[in-house]
Backbone atoms as SQL, in Angstrom:
CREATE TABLE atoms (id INTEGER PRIMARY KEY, chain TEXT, resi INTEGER, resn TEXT, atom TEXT, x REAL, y REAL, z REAL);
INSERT INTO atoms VALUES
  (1, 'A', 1, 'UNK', 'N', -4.606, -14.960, 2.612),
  (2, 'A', 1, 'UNK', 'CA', -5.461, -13.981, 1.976),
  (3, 'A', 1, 'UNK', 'C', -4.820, -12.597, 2.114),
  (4, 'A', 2, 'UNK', 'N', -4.780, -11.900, 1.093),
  (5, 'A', 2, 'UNK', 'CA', -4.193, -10.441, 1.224),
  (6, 'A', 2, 'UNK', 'C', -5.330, -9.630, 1.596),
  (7, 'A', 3, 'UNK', 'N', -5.256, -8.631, 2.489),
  (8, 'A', 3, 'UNK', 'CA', -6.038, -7.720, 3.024),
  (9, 'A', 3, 'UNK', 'C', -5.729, -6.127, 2.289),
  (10, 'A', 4, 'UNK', 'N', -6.077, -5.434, 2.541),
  (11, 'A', 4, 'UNK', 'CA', -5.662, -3.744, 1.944),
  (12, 'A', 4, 'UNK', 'C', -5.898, -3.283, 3.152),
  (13, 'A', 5, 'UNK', 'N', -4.510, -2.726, 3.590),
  (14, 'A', 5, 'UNK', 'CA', -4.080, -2.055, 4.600),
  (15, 'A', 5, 'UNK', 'C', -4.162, -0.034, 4.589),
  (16, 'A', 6, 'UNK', 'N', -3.953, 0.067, 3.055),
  (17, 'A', 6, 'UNK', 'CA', -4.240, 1.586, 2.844),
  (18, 'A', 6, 'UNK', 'C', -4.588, 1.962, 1.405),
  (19, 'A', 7, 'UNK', 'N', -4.980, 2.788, 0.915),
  (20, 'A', 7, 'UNK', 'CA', -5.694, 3.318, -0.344),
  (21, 'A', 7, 'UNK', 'C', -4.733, 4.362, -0.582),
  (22, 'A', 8, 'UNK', 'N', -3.298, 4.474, -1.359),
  (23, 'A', 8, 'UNK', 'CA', -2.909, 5.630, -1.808),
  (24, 'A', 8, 'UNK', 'C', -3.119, 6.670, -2.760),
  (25, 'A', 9, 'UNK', 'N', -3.436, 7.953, -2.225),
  (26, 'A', 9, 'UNK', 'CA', -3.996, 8.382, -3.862),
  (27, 'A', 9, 'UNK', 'C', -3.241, 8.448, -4.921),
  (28, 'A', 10, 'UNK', 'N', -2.533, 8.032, -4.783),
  (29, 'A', 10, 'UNK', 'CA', -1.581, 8.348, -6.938),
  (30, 'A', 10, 'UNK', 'C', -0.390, 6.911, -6.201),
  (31, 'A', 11, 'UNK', 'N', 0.246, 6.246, -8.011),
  (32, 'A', 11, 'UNK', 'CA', 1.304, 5.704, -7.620),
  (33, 'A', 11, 'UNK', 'C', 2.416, 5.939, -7.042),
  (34, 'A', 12, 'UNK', 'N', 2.934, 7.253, -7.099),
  (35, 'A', 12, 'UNK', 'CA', 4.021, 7.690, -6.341),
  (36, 'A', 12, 'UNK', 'C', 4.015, 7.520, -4.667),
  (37, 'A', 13, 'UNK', 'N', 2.657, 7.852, -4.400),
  (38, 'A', 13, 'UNK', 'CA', 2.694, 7.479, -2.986),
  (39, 'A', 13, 'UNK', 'C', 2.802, 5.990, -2.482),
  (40, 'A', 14, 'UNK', 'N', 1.965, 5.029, -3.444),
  (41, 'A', 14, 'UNK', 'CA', 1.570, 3.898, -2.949),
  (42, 'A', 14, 'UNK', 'C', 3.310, 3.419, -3.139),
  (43, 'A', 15, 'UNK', 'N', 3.916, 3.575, -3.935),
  (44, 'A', 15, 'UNK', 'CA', 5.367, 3.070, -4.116),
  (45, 'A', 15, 'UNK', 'C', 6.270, 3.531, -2.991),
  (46, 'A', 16, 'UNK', 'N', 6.423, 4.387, -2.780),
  (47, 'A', 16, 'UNK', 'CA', 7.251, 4.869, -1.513),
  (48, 'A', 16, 'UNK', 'C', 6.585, 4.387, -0.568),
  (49, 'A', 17, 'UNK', 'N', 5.328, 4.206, -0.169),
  (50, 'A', 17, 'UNK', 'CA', 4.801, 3.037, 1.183),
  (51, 'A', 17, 'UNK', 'C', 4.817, 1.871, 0.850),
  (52, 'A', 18, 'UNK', 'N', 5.104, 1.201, -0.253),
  (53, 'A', 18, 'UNK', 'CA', 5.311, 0.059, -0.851),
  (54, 'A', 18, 'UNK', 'C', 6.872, -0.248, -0.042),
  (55, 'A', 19, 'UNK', 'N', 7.549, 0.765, -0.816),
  (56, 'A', 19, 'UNK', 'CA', 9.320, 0.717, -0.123),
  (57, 'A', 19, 'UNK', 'C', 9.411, 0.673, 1.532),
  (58, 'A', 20, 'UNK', 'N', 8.608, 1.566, 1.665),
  (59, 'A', 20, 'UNK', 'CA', 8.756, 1.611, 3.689),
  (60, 'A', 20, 'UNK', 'C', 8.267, -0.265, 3.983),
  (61, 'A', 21, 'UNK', 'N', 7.648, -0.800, 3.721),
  (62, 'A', 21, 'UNK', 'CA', 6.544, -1.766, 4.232),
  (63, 'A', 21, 'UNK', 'C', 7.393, -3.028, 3.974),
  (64, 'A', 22, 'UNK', 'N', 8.227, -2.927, 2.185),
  (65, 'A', 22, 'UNK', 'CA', 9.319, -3.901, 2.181),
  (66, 'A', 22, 'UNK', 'C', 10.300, -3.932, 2.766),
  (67, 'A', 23, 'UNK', 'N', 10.981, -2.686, 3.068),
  (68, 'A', 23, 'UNK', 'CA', 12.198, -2.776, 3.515),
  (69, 'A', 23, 'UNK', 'C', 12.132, -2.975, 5.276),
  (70, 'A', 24, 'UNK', 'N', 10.919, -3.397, 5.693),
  (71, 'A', 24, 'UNK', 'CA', 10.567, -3.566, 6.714),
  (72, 'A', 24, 'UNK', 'C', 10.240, -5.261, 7.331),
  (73, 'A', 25, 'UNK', 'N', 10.123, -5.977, 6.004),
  (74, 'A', 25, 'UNK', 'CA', 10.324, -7.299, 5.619),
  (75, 'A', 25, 'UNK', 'C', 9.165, -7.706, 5.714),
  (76, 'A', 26, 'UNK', 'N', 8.115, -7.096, 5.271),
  (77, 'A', 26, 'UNK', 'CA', 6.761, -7.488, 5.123),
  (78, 'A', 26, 'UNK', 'C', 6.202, -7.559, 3.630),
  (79, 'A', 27, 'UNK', 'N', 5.352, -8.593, 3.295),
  (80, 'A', 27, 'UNK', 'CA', 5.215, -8.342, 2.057),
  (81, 'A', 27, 'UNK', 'C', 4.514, -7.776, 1.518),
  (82, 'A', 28, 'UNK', 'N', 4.546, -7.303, 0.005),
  (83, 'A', 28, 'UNK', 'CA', 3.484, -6.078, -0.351),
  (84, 'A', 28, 'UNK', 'C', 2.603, -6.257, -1.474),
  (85, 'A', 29, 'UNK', 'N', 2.001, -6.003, -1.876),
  (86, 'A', 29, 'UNK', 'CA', 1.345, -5.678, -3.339),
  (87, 'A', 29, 'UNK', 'C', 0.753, -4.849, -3.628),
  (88, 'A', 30, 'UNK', 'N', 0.915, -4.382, -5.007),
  (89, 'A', 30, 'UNK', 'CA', -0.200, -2.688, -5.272),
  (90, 'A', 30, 'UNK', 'C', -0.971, -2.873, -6.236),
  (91, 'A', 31, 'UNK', 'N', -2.298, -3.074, -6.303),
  (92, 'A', 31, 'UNK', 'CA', -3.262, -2.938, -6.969),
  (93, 'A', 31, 'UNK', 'C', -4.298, -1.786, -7.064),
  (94, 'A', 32, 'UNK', 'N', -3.830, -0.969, -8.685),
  (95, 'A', 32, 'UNK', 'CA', -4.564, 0.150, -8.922),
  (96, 'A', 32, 'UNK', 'C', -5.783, -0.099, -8.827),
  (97, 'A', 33, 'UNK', 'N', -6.792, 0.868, -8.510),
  (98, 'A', 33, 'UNK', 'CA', -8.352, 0.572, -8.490),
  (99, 'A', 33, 'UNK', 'C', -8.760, 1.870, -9.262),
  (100, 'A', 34, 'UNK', 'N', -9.876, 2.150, -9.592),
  (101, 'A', 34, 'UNK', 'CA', -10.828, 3.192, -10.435),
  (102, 'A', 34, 'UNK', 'C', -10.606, 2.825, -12.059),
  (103, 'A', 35, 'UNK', 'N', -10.396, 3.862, -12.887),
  (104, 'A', 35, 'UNK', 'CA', -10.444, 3.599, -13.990),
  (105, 'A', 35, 'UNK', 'C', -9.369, 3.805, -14.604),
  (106, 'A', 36, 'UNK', 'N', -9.184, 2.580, -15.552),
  (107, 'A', 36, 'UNK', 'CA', -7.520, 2.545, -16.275),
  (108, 'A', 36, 'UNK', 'C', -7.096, 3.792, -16.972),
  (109, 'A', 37, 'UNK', 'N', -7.846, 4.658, -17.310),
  (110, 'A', 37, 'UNK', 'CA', -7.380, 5.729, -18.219),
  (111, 'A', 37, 'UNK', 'C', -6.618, 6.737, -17.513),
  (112, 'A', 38, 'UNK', 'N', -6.608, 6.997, -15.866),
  (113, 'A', 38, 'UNK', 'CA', -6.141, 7.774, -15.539),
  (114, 'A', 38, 'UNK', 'C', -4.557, 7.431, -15.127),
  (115, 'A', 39, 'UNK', 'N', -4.421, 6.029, -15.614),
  (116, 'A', 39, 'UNK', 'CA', -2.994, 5.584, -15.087),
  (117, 'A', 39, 'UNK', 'C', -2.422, 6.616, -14.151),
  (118, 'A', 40, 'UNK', 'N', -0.856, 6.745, -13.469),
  (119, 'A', 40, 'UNK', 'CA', -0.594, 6.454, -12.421),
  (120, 'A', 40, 'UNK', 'C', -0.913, 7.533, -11.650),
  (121, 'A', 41, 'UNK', 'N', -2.553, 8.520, -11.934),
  (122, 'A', 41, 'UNK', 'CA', -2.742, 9.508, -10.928),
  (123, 'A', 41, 'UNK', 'C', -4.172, 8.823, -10.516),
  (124, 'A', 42, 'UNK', 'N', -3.655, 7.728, -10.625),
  (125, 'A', 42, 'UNK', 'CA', -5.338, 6.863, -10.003),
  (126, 'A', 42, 'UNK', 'C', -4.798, 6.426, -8.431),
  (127, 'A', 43, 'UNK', 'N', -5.917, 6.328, -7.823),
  (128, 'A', 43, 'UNK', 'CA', -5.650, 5.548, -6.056),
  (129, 'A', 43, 'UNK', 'C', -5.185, 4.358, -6.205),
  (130, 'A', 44, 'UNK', 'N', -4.517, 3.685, -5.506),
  (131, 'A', 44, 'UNK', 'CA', -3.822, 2.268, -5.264),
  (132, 'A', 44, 'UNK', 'C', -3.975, 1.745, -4.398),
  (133, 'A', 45, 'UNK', 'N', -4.550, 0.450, -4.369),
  (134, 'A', 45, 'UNK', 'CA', -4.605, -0.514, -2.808),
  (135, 'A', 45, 'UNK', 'C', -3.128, -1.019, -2.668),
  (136, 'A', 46, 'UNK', 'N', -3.174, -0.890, -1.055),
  (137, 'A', 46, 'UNK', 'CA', -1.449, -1.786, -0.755),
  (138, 'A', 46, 'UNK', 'C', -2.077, -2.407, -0.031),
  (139, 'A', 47, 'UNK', 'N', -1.492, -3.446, -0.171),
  (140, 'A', 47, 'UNK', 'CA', -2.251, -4.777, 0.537),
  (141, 'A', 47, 'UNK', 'C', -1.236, -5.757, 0.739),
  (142, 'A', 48, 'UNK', 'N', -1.628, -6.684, 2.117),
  (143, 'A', 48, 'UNK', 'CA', -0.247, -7.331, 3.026),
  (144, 'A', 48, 'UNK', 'C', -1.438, -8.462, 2.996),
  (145, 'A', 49, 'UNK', 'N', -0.013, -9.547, 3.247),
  (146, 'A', 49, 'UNK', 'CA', -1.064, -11.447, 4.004),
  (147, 'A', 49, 'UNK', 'C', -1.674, -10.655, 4.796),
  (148, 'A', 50, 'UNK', 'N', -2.751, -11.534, 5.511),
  (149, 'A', 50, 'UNK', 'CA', -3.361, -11.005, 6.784),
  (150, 'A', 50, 'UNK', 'C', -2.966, -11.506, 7.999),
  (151, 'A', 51, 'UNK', 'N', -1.801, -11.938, 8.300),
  (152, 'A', 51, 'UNK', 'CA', -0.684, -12.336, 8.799),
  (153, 'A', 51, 'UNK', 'C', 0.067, -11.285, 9.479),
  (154, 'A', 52, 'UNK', 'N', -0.175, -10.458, 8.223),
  (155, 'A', 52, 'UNK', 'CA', 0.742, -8.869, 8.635),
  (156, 'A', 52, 'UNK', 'C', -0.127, -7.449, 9.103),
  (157, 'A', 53, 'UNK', 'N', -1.497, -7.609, 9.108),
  (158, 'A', 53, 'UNK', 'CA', -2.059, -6.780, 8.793),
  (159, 'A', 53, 'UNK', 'C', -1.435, -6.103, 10.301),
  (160, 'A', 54, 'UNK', 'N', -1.658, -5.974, 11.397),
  (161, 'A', 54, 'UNK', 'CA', -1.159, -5.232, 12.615),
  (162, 'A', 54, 'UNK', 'C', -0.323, -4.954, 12.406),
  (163, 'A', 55, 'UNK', 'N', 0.807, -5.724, 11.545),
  (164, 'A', 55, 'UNK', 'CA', 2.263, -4.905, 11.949),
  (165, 'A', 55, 'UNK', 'C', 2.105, -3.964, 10.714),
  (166, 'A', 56, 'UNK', 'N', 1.642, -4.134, 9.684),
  (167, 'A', 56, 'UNK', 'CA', 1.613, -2.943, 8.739),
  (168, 'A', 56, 'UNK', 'C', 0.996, -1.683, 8.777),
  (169, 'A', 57, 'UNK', 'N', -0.613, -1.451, 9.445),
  (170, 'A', 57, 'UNK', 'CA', -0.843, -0.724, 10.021),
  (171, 'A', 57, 'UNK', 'C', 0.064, 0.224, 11.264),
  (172, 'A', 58, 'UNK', 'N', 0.574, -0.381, 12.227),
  (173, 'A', 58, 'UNK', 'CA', 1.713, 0.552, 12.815),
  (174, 'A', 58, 'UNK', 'C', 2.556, 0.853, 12.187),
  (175, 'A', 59, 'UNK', 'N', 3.484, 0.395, 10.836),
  (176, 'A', 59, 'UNK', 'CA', 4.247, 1.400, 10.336),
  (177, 'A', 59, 'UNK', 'C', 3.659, 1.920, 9.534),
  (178, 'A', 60, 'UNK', 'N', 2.594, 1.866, 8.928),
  (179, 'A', 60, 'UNK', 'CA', 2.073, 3.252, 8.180),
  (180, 'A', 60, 'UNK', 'C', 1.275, 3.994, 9.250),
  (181, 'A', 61, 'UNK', 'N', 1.422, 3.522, 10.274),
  (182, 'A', 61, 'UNK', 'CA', 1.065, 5.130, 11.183),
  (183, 'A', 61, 'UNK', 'C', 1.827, 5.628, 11.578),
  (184, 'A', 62, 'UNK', 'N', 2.961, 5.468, 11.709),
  (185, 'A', 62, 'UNK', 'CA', 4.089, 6.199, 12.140),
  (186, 'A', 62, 'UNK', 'C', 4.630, 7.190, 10.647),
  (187, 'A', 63, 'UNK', 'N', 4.439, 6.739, 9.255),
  (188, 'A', 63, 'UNK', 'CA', 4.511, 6.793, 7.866),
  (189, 'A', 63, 'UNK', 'C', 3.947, 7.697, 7.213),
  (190, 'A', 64, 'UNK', 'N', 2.747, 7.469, 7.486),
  (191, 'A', 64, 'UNK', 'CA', 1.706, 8.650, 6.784),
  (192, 'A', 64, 'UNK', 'C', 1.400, 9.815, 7.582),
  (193, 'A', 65, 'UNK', 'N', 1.461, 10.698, 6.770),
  (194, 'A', 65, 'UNK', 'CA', 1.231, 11.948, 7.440),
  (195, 'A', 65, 'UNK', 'C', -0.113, 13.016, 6.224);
């Protein structure tokens, strides 16, 4: 089951924590949420197995600022 580990506000962010989270060898996915019209200045769920959820949370705390 995939969990959502963080809510980015726009795609640019969720993609660059997308990149930190892969290149970390965890897996990722980004699913926009709110409404389609605002494409990519809408919030984004990143979301990991729940397998990963602990280890993804510590690198996006070390990550996000």
């Amino acid at each position: 089951m995939w969990t959502v580990v963080y809510i980015a506000p726009n795609r640019s962010v969720a993609d660059s924590l997308h990149n930190v989270l892969s290149n970390e060898g965890l897996l990722v996915m980004l699913r926009a949420i709110g409404l389609p019209h605002v494409g990519d200045s809408g919030a984004v769920e990143i979301l990991v197995p729940e397998s990963e959820v602990d280890e993804a949370l510590e690198i996006l705390n070390t990550n996000v600022r």
